[in-house]
C-alpha positions as CSV (number, residue, x, y, z in Angstrom):
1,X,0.0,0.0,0.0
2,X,1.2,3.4,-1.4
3,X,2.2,6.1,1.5
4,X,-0.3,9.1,1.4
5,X,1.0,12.5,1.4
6,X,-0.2,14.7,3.4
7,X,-1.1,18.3,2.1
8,X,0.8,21.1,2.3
9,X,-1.9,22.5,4.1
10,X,-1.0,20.7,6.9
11,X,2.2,22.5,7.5
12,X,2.5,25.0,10.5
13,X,3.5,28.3,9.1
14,X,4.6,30.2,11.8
15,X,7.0,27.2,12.6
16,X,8.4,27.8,8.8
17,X,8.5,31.6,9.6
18,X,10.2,31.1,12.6
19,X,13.1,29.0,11.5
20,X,13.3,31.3,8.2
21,X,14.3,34.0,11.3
22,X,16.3,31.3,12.7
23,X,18.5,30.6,9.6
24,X,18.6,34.6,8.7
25,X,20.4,35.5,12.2
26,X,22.5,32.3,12.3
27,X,24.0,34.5,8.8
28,X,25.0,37.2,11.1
29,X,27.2,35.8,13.6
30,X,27.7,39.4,15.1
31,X,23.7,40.6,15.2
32,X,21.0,41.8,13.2
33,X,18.1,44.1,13.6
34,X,14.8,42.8,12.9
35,X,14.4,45.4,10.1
36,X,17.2,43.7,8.4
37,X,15.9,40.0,10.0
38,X,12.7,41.1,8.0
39,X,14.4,42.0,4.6
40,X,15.8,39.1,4.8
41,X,13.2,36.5,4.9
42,X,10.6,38.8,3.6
43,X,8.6,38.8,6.6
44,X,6.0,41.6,7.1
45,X,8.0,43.5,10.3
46,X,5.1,42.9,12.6
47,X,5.5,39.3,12.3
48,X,8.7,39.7,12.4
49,X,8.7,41.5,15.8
50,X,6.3,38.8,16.7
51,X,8.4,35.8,16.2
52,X,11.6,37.5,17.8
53,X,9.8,37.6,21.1
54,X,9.2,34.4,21.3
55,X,12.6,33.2,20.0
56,X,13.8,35.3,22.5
57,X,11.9,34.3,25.4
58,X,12.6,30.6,24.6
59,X,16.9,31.3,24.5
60,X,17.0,30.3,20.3
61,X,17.4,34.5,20.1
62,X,19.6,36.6,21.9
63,X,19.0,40.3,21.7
64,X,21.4,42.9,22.9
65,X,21.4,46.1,22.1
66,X,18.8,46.2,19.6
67,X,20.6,43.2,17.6
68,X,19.2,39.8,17.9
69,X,21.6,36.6,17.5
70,X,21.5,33.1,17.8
71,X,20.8,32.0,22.0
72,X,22.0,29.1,24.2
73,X,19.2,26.9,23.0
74,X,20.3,26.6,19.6
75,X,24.1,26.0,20.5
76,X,23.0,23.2,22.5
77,X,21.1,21.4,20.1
78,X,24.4,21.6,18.1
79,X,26.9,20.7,20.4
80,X,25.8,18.3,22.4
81,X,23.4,15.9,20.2
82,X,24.6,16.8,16.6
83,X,29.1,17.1,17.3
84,X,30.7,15.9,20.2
85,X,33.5,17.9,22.0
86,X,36.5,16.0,20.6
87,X,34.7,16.5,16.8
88,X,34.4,20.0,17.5
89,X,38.0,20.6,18.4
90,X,39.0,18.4,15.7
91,X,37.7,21.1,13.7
92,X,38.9,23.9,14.8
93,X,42.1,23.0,14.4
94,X,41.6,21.9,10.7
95,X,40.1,25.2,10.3
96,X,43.3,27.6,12.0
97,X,45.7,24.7,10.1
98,X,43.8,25.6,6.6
99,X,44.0,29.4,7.4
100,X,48.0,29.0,8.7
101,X,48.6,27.5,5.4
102,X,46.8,29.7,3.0
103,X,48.0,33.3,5.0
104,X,51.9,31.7,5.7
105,X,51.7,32.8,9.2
106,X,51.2,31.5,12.5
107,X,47.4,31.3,13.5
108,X,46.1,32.1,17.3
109,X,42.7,31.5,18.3
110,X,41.6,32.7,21.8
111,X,38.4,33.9,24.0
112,X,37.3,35.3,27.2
113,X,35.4,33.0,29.1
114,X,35.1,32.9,33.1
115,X,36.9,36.4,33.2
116,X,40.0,34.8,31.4
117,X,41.7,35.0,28.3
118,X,42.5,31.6,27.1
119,X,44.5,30.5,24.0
120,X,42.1,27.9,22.6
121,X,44.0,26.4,19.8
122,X,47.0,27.8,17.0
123,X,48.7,26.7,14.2
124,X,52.4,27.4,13.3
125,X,53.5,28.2,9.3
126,X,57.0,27.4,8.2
127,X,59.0,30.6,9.6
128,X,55.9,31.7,12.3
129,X,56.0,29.7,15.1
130,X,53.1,30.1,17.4
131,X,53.3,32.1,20.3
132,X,54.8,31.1,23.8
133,X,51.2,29.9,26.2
134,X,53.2,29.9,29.3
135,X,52.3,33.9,29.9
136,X,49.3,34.2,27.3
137,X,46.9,35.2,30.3
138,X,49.3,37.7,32.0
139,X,50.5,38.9,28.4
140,X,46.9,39.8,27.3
141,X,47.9,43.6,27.1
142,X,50.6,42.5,24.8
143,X,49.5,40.3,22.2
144,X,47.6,41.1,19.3
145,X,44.4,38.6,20.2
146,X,44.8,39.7,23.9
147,X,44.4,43.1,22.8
148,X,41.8,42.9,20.9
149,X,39.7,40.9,23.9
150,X,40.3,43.2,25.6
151,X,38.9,45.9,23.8
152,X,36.0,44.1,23.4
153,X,35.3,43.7,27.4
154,X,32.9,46.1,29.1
155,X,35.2,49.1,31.4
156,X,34.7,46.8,34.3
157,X,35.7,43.3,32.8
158,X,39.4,45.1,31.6
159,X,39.4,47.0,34.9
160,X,38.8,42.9,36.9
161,X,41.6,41.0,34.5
162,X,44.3,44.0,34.5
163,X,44.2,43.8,38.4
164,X,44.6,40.5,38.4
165,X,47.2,40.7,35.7
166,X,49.3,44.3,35.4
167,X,50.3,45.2,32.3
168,X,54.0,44.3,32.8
169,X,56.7,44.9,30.0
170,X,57.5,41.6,28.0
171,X,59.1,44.1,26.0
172,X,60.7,47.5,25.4
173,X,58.1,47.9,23.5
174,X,54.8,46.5,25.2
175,X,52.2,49.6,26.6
176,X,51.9,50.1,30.1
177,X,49.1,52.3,30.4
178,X,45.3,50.7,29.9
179,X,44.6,54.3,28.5
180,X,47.2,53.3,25.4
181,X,44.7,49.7,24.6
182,X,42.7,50.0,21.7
183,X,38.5,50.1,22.4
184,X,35.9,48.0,19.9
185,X,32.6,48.4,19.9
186,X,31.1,45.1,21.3
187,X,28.2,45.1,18.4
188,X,29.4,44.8,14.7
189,X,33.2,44.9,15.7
190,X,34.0,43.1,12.5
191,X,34.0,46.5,10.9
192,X,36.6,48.2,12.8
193,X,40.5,47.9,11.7
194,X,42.4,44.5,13.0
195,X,44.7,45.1,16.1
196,X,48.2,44.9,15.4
197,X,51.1,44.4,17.8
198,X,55.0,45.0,16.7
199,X,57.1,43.1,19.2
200,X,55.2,43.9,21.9
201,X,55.1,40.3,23.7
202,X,57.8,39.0,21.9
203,X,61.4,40.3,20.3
204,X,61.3,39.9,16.4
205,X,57.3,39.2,16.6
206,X,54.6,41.3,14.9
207,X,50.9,40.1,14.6
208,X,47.5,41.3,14.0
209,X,44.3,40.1,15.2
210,X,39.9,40.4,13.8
211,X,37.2,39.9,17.0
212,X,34.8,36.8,16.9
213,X,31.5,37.8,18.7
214,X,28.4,35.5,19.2
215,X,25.8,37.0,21.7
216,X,27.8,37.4,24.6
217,X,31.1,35.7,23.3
218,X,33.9,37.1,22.8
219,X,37.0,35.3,20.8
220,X,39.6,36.6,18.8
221,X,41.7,35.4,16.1
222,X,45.0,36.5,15.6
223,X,48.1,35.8,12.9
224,X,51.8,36.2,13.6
225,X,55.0,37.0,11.6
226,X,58.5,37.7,12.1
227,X,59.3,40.9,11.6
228,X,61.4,40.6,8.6
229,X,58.1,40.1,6.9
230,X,56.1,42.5,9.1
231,X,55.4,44.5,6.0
232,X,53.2,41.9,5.0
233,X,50.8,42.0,8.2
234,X,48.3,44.6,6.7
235,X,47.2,42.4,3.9
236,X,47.0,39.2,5.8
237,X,45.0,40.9,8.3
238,X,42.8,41.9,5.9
239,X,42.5,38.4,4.0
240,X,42.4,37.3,7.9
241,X,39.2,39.3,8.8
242,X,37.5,38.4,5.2
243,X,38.2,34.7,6.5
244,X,35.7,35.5,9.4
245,X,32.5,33.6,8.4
246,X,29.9,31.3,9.8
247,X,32.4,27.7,9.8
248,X,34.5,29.8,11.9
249,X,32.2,31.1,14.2
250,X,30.4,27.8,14.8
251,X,33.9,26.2,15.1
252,X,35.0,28.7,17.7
253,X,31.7,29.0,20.0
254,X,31.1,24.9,20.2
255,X,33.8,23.8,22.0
């Protein structure tokens, strides 16, 4: 006996709407409003608002600061059911040992999570070793992904880690003052230049880093060169923050 189909009446269409809204914000990893949510899907904006509340209220939506990105709910049906931790680390590294290789430079990848900055994962390029871990936390102020974490954190979350760890001098050249670290704006950061450091952490070291933020993450991801070829570092930054895009950003967020 043949299988009857049902009709396509039978589908729920505010289910379909809502994952249209789903898929549109998973396309911008660092926000969007819900007049550009709307464009996207070609929802009417009231329907749109509609749908955002409830997204919202039920964690697949995040919204800060007028933008609205994917929410806990949806990581979680990701990471834990669909890629398990080992897989998902597994692909990181694939992804920073791709992007060492293409850019021939050393690839960092850090974030801020529990009020630390942790170096996640790297990748070294024939020539660019990757950087030393041993002082990565206390050297924050110094290196080029630290930096840009950094700027990222609210006044009171860089006030909280450069207590703990002072901006010391690895270098003659490493800033002392938290007046002298760059600022990002938390929302739609990708647009800002990339944060460079020239031998700041380490003698004959240059390297430049792009901010990765999901919701309330915060990751960076940084290259490296010596400085005989630091005259290359503004065009691999650039290839490095046109780089950025969704594999990355689920990569980085589901460990």
């Amino acid at each position: 006996m043949s299988r009857v189909t049902e009709p396509q009446t039978t589908l729920i269409a505010s289910a379909q709407r809502a994952l249209r809204l789903l898929e549109a914000a998973a396309r911008h990893p660092s926000g969007a409003t819900a007049k550009q949510l709307a464009r996207d899907t070609g929802l009417a904006l009231g329907t749109t608002y509609h749908l955002l509340r409830t997204l919202v209220h039920d964690s697949y939506l995040e919204r800060r600061a007028g933008l609205y990105c994917t929410g806990p709910a949806v990581s979680g049906l990701t990471r834990d059911r669909v890629e398990s931790p080992a897989a998902g680390r597994s692909r990181l590294d694939g992804l920073l040992g791709r992007i060492a290789h293409q850019l021939s430079a050393a690839v960092h990848f850090a974030r801020y999570k529990d009020g630390e900055v942790d170096l996640v994962a790297a990748a070294p390029a024939p020539g660019a070793p990757t950087a030393d871990p041993r002082h990565f936390r206390a050297g924050a102020h110094a290196h080029a992904a630290g930096k840009t974490l950094l700027a990222l954190m609210s006044a009171e979350e860089r006030r909280r880690h450069l207590t703990r760890y002072p901006m010391v001098p690895f270098t003659p050249y490493t800033l002392r003052e938290p007046a002298h670290l760059p600022l990002l704006p938390r929302h739609g950061p990708q647009r800002a230049a990339p944060i460079t450091q020239y031998q700041e952490y380490t003698l004959g070291t240059a390297g430049a880093a792009v901010p990765i933020v999901l919701g309330s993450g915060l990751a960076a991801i940084a290259v490296s060169l010596p400085m005989t070829q630091a005259h290359r570092l503004p065009e691999i930054a650039a290839r490095l923050r046109a780089r950025v895009g969704d594999d990355l950003v689920t990569a980085a967020f589901g460990l």
